[in-house]
N, C-alpha and C positions, 0 to 999 in steps of 0.2 A: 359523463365527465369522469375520466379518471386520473390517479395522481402515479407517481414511480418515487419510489424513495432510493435514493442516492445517501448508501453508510446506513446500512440498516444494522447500526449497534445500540449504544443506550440510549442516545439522541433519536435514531431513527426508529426505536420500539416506541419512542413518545411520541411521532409523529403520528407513526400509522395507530396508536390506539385513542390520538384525536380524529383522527380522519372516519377512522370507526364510528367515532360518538355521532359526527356529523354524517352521516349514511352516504361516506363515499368512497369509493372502491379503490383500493390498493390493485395496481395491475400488474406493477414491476417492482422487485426488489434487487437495484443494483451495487454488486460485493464484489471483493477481490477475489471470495469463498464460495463457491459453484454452492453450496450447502447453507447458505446461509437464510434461513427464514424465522421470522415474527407470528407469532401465536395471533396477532390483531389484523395480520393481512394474511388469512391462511389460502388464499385463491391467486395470491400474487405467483408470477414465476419468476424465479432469481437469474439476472443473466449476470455475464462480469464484464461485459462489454456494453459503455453507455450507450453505445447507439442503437445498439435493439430496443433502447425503450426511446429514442429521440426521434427515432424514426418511425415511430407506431402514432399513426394518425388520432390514432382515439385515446391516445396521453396528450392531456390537456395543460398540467399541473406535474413540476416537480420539486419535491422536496428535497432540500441537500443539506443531509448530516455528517458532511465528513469532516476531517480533520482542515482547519482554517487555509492551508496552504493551497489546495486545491482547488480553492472556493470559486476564483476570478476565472480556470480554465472550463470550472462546469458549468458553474452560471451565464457564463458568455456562450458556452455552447448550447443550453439548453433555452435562452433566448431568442438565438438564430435558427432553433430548431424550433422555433414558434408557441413554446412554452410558457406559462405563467410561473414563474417563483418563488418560490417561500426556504428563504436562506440563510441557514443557523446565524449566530451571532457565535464570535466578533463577524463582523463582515470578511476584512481579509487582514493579514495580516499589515500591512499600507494603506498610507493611503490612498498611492497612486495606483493600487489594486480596486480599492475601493469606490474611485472615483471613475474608474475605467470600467467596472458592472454598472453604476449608475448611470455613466453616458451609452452603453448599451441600450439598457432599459430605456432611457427617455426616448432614445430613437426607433423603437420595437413597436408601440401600444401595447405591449404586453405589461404585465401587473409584475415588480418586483416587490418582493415585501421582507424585509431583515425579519429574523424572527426574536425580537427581545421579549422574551415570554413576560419578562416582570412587569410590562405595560397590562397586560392579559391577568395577574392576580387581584382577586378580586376590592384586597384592601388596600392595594396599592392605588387601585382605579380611586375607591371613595377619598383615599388619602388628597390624588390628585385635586378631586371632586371638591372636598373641605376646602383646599389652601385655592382654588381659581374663586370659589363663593366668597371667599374675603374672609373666611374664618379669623385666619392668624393677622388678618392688616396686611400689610407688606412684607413678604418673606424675606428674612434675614439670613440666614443660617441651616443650613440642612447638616445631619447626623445621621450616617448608615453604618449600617455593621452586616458582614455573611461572612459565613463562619461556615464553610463545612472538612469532611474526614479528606483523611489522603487520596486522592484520585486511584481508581485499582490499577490507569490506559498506564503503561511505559510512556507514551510517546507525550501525554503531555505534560512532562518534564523538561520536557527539551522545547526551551523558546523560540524554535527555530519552527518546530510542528504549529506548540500551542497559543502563545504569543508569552505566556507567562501569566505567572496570577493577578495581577490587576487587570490585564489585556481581556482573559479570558474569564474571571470571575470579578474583580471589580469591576466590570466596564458598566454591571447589571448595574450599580450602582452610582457610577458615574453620569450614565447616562439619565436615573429616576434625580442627580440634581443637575442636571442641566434641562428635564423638562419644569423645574419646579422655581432652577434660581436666573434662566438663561442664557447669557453667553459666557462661554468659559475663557477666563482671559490668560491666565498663568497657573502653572502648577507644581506640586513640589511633593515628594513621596519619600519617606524613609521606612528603614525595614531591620529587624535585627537577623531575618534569615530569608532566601527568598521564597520558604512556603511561609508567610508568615509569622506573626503580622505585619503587613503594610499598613502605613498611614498616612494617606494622599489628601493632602489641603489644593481646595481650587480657591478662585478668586475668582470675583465675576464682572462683567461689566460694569452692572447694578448696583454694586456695592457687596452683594452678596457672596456667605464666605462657606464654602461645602469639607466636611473631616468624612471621609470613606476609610473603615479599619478591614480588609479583605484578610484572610484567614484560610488557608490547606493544611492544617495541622487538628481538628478535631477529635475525638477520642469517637471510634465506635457508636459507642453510645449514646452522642449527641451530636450525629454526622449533619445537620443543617440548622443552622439557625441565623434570624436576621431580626434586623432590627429597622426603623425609620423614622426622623422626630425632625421636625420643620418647626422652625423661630420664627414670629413673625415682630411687628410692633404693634401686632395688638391680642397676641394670646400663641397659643401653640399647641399643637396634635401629633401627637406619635403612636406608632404601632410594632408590637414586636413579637415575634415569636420565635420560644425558645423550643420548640418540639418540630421533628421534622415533619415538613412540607409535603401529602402526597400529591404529587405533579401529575402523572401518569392516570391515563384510564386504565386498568387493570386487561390486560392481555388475554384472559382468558373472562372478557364478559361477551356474551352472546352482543345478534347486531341486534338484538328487540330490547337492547337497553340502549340502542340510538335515542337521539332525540334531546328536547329541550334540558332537561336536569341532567344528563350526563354531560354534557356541551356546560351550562352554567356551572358545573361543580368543578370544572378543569381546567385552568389555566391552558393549556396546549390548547383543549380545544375551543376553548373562546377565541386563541388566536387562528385554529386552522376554519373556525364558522366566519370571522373577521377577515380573513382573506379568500371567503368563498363570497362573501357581500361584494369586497373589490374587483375579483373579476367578475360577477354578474353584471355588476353597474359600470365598469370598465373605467372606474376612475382609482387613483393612486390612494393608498393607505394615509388616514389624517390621523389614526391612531399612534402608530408607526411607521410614521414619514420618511424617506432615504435619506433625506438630509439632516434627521437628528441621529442615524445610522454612522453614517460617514464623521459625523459630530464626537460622537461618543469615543470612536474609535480613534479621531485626532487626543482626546483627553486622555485616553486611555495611554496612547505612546505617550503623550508628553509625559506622563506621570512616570512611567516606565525610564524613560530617559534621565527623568528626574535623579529616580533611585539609583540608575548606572553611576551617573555622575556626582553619587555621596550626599543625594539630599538639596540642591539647589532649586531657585525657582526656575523654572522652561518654558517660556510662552506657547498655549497651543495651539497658535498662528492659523 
């Protein structure tokens, strides 16, 4: 079984040095850049036309790290090309993008899977873990924070590429409170610039009320930081960290550091071993489900909309 990575840039070097930890072989690296290759898929061949790898019977699995816009015309094709997917987040820019990969998928038996890496950190997991055991009583209130440096892409400045910073960098967090407070019922965002800070109030069905502060403006120095704190009525648990995150399996580690502790120590690759469990077993992701996907992504525009429109509430219908 092997995978093709679709945008082999920063997203796509995280890919393939999960795919590494899990001992499975990069075959294709598809770019716009005849020249384009990954230190973690060094056996992969680069083409710039997808269908040399859509067409290769023994590509089983594709990854797609490209830029949000393009998301609906690859992932529809590399479903129809008999493909299993694992496909960045945000999902697309719409919903009706969105919802148009998912009714693909349901019609395929193929495995689609969003790839929301912050389901895959490991303190986010226990976080989940604490507040479903009943730690806090009934969750009231979630509080997140990310915070990272200025993006280096040009392109995603432009909200037309990248969705914009809630879309594409809050949404991580939009969506850890809608798995924690449920269903999101209205939203509201203000912002003194649009790299930050945003600060998006949901309101939930339940009662429950979520404050996300999303952030592009960083110094260097302290290019990622997050935070997480869940209320409940009956105590409360938060986690934060103010030091950056390494996400990445490191590009230049041999494959004989495959294996269980590279996989456990990686977010990416907890989720690319979690989406090799799914297509083995042939059944849909209950980690990262498509429809807290598609979820996420309605929250994420409503917010965005929100702040177009000087701060009011938007139902996220």
């Amino acid at each position: 079984m092997t995978v093709a990575i679709i945008g082999p840039g920063m997203i796509g070097a995280a890919h393939a040095g999960a795919w590494r930890a899990t001992g499975t072989e990069v075959s294709y690296l598809v770019s716009r850049r005849a020249d384009a290759a990954l230190d973690a898929a060094p056996n992969a061949r680069t083409v710039t036309d997808v269908a040399f790898a859509l067409d290769d019977p023994d590509v089983h699995i594709v990854s797609i790290c490209t830029p949000t816009p393009t998301h609906r015309e690859l992932a529809v094709a590399a479903l129809r090309a008999g493909k299993h997917v694992l496909l960045e987040k945000p999902m697309a820019l719409t919903v009706e993008d969105a919802e148009a990969i998912a009714t693909v998928a349901e019609g395929s038996g193929l495995i689609l899977m969003v790839a929301h890496v912050v389901r895959f950190f490991p303190e986010y997991e226990r976080m989940r873990l604490r507040v479903d055991g009943g730690e806090v009583g009934h969750p009231l209130h979630v509080r997140a924070e990310r915070m990272i440096a200025q993006p280096p892409t040009p392109w995603w400045y432009d909200e037309d590429q990248s969705g914009g910073l809630v879309v594409d960098v809050g949404i991580h967090d939009l969506d850890q409170a809608n798995v924690l407070l449920g269903a999101p019922v209205t939203v509201r965002a203000t912002a003194s610039d649009p790299l930050g800070p945003v600060e998006t109030t949901v309101r939930y069905a339940g009662g429950g009320l979520a404050q996300v502060l999303s952030h592009a403006r960083m110094p260097e120095s302290l290019p990622f930081a997050t935070s997480l704190q869940v209320i409940g009525d009956g105590g409360l648990v938060a986690i934060r960290s103010a030091d950056p995150l390494e996400t990445d399996v490191p590009e230049t580690a041999s494959a004989s550091h495959a294996g269980a502790d590279a996989v456990e120590a990686n977010p990416y690759a907890r989720q690319a071993a979690h989406f090799m469990e799914c297509v083995a077993s042939g059944r849909p992701s209950t980690v990262a489900p498509v429809g807290d996907a598609v979820l996420a992504l309605r929250t994420a525009l409503a917010a965005r909309d929100s702040l177009r429109a000087g701060g009011g509430w938007v139902s996220v219908g």
